[in-house]
C-alpha positions as CSV (number, residue, x, y, z in Angstrom):
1,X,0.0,0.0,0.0
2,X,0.8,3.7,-0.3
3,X,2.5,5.1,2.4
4,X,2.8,9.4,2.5
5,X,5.6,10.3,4.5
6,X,5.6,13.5,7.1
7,X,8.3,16.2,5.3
8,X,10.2,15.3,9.3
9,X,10.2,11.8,8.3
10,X,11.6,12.1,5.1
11,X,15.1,11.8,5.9
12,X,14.7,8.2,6.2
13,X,12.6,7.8,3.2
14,X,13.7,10.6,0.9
15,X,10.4,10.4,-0.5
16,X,7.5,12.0,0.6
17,X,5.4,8.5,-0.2
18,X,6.6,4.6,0.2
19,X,5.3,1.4,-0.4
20,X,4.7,-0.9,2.3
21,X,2.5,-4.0,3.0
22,X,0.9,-5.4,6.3
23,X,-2.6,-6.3,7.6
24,X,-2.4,-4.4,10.4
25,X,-1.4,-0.4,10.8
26,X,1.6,-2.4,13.5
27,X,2.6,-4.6,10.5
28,X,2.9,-2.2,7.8
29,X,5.3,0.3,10.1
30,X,7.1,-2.6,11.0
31,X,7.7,-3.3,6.9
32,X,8.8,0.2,7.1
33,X,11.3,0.0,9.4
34,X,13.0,-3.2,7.1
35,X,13.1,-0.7,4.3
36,X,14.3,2.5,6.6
37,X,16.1,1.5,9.5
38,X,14.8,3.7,12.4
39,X,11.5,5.0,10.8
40,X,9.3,3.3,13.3
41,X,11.0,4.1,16.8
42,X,10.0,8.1,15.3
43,X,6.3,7.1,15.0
44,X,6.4,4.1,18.5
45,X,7.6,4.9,21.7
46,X,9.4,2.5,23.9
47,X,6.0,1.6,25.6
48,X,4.8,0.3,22.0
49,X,2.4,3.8,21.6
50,X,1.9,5.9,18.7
51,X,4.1,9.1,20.1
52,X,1.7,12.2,21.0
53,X,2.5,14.0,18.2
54,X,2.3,11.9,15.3
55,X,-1.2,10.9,14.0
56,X,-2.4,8.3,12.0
57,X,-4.7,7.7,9.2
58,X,-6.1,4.4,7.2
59,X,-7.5,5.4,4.3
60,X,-8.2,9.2,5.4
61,X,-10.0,8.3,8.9
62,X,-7.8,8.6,12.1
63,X,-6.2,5.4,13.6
64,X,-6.7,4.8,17.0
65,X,-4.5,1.8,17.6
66,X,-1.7,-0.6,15.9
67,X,-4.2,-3.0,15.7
68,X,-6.4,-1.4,13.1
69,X,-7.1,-2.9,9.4
């Protein structure tokens, strides 16, 4: 799937979109971080949280947790 990337994410990615796959919102950062080393402990904290400033979206609705399709 489609991935857009934050511009402060970006120097991981040097793209503003990637491609990544999973079946959960969990699996598809942690496909991420394979392709860009580092790109997920920006977006998780060490308690395995989505960080209180980033935000989320599936499909243009707001994710509440990893577990979402």
């Amino acid at each position: 799937m489609k991935v857009l990337i934050p511009s402060a994410l970006r120097s991981y990615t040097q793209s503003s979109q990637a491609e990544a796959g999973g079946a959960t919102l969990d699996a598809v950062l942690v496909d991420l971080d394979r392709q860009y080393p580092g790109i997920r402990f920006r977006v998780i904290d060490e308690q395995y949280r989505v960080r209180r400033h980033i935000r989320l979206f599936v499909n243009g609705v707001s994710a509440n947790t990893l577990a979402q399709t």
